[in-house]
mmCIF file of the C-alpha atoms, coordinates in Angstrom:
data_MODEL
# 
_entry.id   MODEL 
# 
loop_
_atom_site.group_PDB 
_atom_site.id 
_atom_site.type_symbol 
_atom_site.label_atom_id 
_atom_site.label_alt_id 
_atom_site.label_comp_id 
_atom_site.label_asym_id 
_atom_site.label_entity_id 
_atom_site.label_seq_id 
_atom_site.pdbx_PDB_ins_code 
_atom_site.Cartn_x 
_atom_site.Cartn_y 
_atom_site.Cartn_z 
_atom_site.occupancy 
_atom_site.B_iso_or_equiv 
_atom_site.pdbx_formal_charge 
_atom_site.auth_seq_id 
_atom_site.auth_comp_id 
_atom_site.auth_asym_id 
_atom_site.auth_atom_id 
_atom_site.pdbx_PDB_model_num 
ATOM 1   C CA . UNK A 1 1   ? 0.000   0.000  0.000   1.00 0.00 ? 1   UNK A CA 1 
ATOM 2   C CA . UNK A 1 2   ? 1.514   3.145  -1.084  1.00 0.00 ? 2   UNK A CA 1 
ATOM 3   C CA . UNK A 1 3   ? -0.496  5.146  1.769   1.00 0.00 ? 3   UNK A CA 1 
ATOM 4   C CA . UNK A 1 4   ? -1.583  4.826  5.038   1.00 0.00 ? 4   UNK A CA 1 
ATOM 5   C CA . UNK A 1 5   ? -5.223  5.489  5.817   1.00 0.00 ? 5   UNK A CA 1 
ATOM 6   C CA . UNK A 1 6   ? -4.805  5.137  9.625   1.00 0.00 ? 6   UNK A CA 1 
ATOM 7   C CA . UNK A 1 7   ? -2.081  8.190  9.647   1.00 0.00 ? 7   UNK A CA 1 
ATOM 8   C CA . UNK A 1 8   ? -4.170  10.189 7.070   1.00 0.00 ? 8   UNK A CA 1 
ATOM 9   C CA . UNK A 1 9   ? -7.444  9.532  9.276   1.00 0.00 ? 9   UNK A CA 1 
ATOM 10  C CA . UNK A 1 10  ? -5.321  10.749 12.165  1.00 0.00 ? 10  UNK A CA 1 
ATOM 11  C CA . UNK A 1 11  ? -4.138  14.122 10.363  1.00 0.00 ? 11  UNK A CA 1 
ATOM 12  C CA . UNK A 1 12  ? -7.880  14.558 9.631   1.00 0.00 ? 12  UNK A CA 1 
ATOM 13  C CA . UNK A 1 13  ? -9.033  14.739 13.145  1.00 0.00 ? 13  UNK A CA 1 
ATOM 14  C CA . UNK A 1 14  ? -12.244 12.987 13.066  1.00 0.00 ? 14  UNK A CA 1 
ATOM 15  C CA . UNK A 1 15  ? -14.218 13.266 16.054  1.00 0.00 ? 15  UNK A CA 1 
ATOM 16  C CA . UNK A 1 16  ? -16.388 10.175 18.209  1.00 0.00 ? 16  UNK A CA 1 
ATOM 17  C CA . UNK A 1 17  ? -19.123 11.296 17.103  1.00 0.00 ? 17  UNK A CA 1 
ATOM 18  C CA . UNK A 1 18  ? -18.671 12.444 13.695  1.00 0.00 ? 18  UNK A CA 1 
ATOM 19  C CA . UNK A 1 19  ? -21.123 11.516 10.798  1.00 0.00 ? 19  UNK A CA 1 
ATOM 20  C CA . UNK A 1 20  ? -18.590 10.420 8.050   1.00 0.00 ? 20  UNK A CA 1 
ATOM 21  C CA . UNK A 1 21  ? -18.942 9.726  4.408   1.00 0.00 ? 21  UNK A CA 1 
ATOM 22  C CA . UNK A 1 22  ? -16.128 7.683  2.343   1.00 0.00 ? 22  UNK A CA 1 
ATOM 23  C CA . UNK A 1 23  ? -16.432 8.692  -1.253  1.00 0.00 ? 23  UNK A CA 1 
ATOM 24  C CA . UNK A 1 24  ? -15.377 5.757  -3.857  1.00 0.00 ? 24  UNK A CA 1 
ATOM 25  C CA . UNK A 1 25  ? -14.783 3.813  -0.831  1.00 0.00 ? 25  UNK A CA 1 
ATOM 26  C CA . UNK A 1 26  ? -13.178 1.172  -2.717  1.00 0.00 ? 26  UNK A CA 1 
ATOM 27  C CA . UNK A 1 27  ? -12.747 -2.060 -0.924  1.00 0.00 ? 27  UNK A CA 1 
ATOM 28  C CA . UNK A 1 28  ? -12.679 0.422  2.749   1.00 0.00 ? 28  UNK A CA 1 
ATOM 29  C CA . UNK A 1 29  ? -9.985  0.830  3.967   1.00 0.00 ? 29  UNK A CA 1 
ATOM 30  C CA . UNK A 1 30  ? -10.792 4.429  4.726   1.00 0.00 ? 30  UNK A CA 1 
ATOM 31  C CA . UNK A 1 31  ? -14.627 3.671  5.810   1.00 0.00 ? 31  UNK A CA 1 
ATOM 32  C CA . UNK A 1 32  ? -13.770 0.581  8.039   1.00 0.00 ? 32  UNK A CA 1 
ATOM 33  C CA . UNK A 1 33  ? -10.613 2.595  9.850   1.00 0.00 ? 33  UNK A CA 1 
ATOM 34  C CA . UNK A 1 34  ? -12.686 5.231  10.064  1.00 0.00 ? 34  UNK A CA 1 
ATOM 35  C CA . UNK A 1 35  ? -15.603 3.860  11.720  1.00 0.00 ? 35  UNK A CA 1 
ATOM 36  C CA . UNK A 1 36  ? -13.408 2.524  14.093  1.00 0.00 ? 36  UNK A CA 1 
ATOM 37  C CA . UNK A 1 37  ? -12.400 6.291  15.211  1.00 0.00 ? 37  UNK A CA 1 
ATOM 38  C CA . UNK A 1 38  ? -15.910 7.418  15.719  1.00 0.00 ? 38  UNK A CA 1 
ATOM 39  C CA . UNK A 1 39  ? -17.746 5.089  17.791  1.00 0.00 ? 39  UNK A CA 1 
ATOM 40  C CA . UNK A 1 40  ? -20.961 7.302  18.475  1.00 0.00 ? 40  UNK A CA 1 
ATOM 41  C CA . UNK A 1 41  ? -20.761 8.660  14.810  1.00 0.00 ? 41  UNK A CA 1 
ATOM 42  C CA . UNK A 1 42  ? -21.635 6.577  11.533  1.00 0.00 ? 42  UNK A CA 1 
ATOM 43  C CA . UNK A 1 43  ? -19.719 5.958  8.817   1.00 0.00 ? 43  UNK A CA 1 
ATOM 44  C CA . UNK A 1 44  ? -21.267 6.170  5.108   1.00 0.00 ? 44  UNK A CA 1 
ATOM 45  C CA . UNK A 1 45  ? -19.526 3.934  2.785   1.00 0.00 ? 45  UNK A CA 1 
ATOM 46  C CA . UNK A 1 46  ? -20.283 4.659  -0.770  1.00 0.00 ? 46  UNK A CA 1 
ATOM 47  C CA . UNK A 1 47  ? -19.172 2.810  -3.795  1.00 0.00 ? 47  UNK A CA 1 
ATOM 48  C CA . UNK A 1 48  ? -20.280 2.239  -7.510  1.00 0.00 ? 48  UNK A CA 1 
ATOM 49  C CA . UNK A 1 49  ? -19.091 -0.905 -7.911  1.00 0.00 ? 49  UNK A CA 1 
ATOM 50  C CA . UNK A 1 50  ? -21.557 -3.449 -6.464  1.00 0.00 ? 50  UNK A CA 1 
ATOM 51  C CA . UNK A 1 51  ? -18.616 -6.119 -5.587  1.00 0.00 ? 51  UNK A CA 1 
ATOM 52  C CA . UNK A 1 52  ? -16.549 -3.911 -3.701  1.00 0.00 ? 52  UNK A CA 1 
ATOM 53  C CA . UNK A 1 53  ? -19.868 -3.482 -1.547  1.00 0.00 ? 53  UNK A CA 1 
ATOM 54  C CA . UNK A 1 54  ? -19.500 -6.976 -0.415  1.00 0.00 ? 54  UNK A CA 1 
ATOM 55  C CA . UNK A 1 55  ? -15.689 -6.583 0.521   1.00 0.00 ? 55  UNK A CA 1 
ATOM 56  C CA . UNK A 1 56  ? -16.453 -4.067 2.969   1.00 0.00 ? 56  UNK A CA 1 
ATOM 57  C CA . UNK A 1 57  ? -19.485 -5.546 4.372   1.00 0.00 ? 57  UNK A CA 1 
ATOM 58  C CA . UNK A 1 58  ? -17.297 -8.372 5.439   1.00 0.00 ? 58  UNK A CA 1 
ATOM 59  C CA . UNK A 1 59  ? -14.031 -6.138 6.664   1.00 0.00 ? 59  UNK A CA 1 
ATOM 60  C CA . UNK A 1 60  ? -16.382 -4.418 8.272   1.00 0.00 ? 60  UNK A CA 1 
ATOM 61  C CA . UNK A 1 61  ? -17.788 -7.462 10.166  1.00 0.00 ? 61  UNK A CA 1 
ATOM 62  C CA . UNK A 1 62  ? -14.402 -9.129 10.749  1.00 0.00 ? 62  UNK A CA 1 
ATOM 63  C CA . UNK A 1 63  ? -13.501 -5.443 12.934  1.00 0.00 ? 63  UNK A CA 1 
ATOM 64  C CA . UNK A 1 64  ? -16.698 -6.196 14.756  1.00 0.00 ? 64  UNK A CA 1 
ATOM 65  C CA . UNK A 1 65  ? -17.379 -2.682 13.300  1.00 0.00 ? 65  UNK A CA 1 
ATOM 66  C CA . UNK A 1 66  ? -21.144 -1.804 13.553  1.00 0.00 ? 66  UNK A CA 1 
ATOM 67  C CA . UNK A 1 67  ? -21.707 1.721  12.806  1.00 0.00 ? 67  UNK A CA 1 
ATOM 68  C CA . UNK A 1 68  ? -20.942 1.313  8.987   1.00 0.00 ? 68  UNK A CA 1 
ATOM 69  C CA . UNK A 1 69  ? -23.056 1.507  5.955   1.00 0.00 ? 69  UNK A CA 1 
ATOM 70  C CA . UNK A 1 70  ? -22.469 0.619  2.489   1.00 0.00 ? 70  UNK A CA 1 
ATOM 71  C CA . UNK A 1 71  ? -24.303 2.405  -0.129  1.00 0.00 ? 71  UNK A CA 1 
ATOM 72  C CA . UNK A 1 72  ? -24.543 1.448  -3.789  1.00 0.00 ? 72  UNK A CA 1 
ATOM 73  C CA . UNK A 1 73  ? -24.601 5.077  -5.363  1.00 0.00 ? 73  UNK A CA 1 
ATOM 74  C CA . UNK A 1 74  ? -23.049 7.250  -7.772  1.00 0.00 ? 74  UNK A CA 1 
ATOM 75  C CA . UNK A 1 75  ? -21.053 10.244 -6.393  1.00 0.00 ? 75  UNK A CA 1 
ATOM 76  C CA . UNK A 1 76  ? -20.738 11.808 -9.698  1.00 0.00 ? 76  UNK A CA 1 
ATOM 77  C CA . UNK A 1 77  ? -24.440 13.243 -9.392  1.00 0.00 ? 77  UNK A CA 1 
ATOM 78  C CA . UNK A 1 78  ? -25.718 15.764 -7.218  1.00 0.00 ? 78  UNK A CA 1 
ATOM 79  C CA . UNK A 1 79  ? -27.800 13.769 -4.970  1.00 0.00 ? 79  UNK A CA 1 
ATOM 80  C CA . UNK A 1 80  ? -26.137 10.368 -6.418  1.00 0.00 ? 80  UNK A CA 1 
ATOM 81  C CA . UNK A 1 81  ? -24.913 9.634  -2.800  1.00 0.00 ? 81  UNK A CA 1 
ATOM 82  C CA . UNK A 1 82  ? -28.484 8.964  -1.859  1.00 0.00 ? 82  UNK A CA 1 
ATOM 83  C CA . UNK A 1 83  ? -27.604 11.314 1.440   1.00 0.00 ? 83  UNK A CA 1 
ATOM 84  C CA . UNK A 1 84  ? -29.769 13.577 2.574   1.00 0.00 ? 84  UNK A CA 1 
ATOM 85  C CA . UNK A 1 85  ? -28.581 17.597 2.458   1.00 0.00 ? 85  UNK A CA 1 
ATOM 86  C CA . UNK A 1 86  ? -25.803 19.085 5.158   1.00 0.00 ? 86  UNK A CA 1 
ATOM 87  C CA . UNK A 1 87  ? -25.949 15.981 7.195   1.00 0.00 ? 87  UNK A CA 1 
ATOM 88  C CA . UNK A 1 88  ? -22.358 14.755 7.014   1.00 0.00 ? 88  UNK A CA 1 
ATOM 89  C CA . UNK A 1 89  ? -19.286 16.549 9.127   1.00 0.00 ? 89  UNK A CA 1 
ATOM 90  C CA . UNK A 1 90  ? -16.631 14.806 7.276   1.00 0.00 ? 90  UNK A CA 1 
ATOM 91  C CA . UNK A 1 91  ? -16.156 13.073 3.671   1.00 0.00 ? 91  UNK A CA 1 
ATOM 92  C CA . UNK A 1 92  ? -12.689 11.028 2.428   1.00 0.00 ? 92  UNK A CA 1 
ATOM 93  C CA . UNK A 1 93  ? -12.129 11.246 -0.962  1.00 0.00 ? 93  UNK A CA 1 
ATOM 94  C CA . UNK A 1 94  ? -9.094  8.539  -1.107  1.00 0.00 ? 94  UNK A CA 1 
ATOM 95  C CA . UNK A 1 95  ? -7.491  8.115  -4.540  1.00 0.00 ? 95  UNK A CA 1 
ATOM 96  C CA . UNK A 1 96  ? -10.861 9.124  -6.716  1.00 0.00 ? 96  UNK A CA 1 
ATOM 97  C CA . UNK A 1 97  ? -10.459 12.802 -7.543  1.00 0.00 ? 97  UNK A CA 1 
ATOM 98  C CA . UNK A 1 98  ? -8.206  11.488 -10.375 1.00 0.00 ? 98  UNK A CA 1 
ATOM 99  C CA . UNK A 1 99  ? -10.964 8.446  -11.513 1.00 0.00 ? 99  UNK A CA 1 
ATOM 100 C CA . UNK A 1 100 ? -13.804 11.109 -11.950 1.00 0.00 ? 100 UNK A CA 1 
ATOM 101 C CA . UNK A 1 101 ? -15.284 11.909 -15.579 1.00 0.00 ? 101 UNK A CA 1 
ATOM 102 C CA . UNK A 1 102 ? -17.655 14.525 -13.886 1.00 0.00 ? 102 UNK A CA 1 
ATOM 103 C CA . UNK A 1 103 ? -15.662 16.490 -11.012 1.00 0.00 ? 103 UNK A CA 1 
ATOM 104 C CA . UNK A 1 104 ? -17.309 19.536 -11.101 1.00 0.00 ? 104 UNK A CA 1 
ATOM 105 C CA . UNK A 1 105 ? -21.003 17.421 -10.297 1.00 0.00 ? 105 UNK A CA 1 
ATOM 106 C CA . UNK A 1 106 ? -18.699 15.370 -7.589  1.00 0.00 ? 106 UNK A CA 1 
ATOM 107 C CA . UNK A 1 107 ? -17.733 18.514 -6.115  1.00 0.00 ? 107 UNK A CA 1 
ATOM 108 C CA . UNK A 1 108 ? -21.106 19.739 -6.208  1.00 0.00 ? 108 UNK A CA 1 
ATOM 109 C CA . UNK A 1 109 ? -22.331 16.244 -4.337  1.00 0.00 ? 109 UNK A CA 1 
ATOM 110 C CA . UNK A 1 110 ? -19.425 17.032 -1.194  1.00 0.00 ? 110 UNK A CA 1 
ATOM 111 C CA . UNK A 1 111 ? -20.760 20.227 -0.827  1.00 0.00 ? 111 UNK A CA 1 
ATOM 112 C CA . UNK A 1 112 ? -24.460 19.465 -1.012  1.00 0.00 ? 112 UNK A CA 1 
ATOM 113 C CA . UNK A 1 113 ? -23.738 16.280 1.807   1.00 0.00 ? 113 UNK A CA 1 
ATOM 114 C CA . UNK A 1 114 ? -21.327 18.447 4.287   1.00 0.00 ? 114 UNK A CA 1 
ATOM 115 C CA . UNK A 1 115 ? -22.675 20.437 6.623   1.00 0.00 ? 115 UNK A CA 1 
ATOM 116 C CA . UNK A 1 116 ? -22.214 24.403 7.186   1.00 0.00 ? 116 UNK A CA 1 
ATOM 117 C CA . UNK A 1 117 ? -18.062 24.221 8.109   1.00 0.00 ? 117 UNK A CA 1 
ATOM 118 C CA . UNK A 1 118 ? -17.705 20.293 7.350   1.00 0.00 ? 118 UNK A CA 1 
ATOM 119 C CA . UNK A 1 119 ? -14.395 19.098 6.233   1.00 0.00 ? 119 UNK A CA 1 
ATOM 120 C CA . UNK A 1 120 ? -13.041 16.905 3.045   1.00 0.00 ? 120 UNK A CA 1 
ATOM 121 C CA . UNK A 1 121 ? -10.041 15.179 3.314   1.00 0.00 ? 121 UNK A CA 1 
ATOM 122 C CA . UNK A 1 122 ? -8.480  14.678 -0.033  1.00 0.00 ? 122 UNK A CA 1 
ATOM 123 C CA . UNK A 1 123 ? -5.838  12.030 -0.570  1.00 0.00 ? 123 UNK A CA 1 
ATOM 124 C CA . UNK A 1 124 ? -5.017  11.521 -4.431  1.00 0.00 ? 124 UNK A CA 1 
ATOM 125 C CA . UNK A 1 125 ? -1.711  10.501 -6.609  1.00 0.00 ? 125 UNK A CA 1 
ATOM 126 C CA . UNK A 1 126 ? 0.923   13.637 -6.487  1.00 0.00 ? 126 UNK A CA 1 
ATOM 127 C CA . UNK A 1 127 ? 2.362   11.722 -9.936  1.00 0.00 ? 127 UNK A CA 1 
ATOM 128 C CA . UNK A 1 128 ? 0.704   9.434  -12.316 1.00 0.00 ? 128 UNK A CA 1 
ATOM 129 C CA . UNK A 1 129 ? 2.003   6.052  -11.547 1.00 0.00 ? 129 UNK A CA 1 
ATOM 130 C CA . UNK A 1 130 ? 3.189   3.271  -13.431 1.00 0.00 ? 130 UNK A CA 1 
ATOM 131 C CA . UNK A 1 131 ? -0.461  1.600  -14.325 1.00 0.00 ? 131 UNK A CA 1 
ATOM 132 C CA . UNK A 1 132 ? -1.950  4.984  -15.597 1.00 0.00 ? 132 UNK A CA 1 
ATOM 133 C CA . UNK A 1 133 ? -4.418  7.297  -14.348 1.00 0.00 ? 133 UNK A CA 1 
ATOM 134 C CA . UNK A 1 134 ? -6.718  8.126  -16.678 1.00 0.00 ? 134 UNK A CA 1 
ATOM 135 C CA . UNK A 1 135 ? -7.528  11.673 -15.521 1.00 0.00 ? 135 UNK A CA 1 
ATOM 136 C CA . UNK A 1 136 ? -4.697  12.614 -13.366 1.00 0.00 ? 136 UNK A CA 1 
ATOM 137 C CA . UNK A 1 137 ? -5.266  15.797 -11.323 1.00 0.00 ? 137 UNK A CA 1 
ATOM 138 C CA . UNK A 1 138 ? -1.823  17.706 -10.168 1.00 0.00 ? 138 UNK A CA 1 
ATOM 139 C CA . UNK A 1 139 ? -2.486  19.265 -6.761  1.00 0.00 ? 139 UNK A CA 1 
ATOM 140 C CA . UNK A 1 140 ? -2.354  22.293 -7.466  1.00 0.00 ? 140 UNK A CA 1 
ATOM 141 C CA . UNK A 1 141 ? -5.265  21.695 -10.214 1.00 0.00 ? 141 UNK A CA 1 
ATOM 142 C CA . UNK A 1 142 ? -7.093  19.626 -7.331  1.00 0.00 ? 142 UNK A CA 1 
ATOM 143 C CA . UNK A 1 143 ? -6.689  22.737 -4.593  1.00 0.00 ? 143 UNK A CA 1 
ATOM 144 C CA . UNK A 1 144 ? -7.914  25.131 -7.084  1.00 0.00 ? 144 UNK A CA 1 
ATOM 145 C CA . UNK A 1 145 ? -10.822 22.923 -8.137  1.00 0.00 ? 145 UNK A CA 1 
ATOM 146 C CA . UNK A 1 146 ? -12.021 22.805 -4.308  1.00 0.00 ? 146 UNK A CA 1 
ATOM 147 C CA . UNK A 1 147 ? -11.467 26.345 -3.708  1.00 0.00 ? 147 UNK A CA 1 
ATOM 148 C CA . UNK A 1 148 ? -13.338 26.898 -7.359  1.00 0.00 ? 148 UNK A CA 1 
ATOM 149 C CA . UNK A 1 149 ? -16.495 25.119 -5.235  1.00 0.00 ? 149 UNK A CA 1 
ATOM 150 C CA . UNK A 1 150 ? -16.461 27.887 -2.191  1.00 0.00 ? 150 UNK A CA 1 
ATOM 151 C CA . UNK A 1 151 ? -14.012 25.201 0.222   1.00 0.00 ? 151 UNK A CA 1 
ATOM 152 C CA . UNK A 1 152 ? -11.098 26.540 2.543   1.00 0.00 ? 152 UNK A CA 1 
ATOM 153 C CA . UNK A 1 153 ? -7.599  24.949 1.924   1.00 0.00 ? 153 UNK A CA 1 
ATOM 154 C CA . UNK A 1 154 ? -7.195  24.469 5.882   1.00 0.00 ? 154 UNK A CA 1 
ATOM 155 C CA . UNK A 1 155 ? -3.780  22.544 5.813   1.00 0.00 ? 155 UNK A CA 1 
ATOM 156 C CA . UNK A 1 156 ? -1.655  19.885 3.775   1.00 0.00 ? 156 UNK A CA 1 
ATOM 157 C CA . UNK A 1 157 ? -1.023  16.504 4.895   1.00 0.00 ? 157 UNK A CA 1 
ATOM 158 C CA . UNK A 1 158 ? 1.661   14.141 4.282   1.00 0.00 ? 158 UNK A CA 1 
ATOM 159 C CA . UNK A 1 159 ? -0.089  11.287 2.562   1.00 0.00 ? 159 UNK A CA 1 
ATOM 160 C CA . UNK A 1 160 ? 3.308   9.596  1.931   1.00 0.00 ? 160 UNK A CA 1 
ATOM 161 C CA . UNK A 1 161 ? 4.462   7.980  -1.018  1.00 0.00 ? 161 UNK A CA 1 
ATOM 162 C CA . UNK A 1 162 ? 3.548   9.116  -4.676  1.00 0.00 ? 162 UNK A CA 1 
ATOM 163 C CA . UNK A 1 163 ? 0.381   10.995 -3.197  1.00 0.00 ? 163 UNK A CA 1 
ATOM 164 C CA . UNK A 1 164 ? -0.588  14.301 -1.799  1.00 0.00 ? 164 UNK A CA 1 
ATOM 165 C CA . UNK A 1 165 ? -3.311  14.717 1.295   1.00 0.00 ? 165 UNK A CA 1 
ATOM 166 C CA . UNK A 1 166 ? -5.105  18.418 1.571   1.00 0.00 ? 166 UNK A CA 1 
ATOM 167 C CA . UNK A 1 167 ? -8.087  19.050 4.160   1.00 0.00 ? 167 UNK A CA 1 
ATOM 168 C CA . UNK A 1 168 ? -10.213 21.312 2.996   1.00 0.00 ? 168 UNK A CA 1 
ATOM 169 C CA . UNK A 1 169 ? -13.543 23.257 5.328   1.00 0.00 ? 169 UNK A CA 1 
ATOM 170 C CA . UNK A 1 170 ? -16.727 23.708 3.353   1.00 0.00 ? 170 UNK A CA 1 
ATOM 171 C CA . UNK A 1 171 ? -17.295 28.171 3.987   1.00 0.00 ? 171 UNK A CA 1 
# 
């Protein structure tokens, strides 16, 4: 693994009870680390691909994790998420900025699900690796995108190897 969502979680600063939503959760390593961290919150694991669903179901049972859940959507819509408006504090967006064919409408879709001063943490690749990237976003592009939206650069994070981590506050 090229980065470590424990640390990054940690440089976030989610709090117990935090409502969280993992965008592109992936196979969750984010959403199942994360749920761990807020044990009166909820975490909102949301993936497109139907199989990946499964995989996190199950990581999230084998942590004896219980307040995570998966949701088959599309967070390249404005209400694709299937959340309802300003009711999440925090969203991850791990390694996805750079798989998106719509990130404006993705951008829209964070700010519609955050509520008034929520937070993003954005972890993507800082170079396009070996296996390709089909839309590779440079950080700079990706911080100027956010701010673009109305967010609030708050502060880099180190996100280790071959990526860059930014934590943005929705004004």
């Amino acid at each position: 693994m090229f980065t470590d969502p424990v640390k990054n979680l940690k440089a976030f600063g989610l709090r117990e009870s935090d409502i969280v939503a993992d965008l592109g959760a992936g196979t969750g390593f984010y959403a199942v680390e994360a749920a761990k961290m807020v044990p009166q919150g909820k975490v909102y694991a949301i993936e497109l691909h139907r199989e990946y669903i499964e995989t996190i179901k199950d990581k999230a049972r084998t942590a004896k994790v219980k307040n995570l859940e998966c949701l088959w959507a599309d967070i390249e819509k404005v209400g694709g998420t299937k959340l309802g408006n300003g009711i999440v504090d925090a969203v991850i967006a791990s390694n996805v900025l750079s798989q998106l064919e719509d990130k404006d409408k993705f951008l829209d879709e964070v700010k519609r699900i955050l509520k008034p001063s929520g937070r993003v943490l954005l972890v993507d690749w800082s170079d396009s690796p070996t296996f390709g990237i089909a839309h590779f976003v440079p950080k700079s592009k990706a911080r100027e995108m956010f701010e673009a939206k109305g967010f609030i650069h708050d502060r880099d994070i180190d996100a280790h190897h071959h990526h860059y981590g930014m934590i943005f506050i929705k004004s």
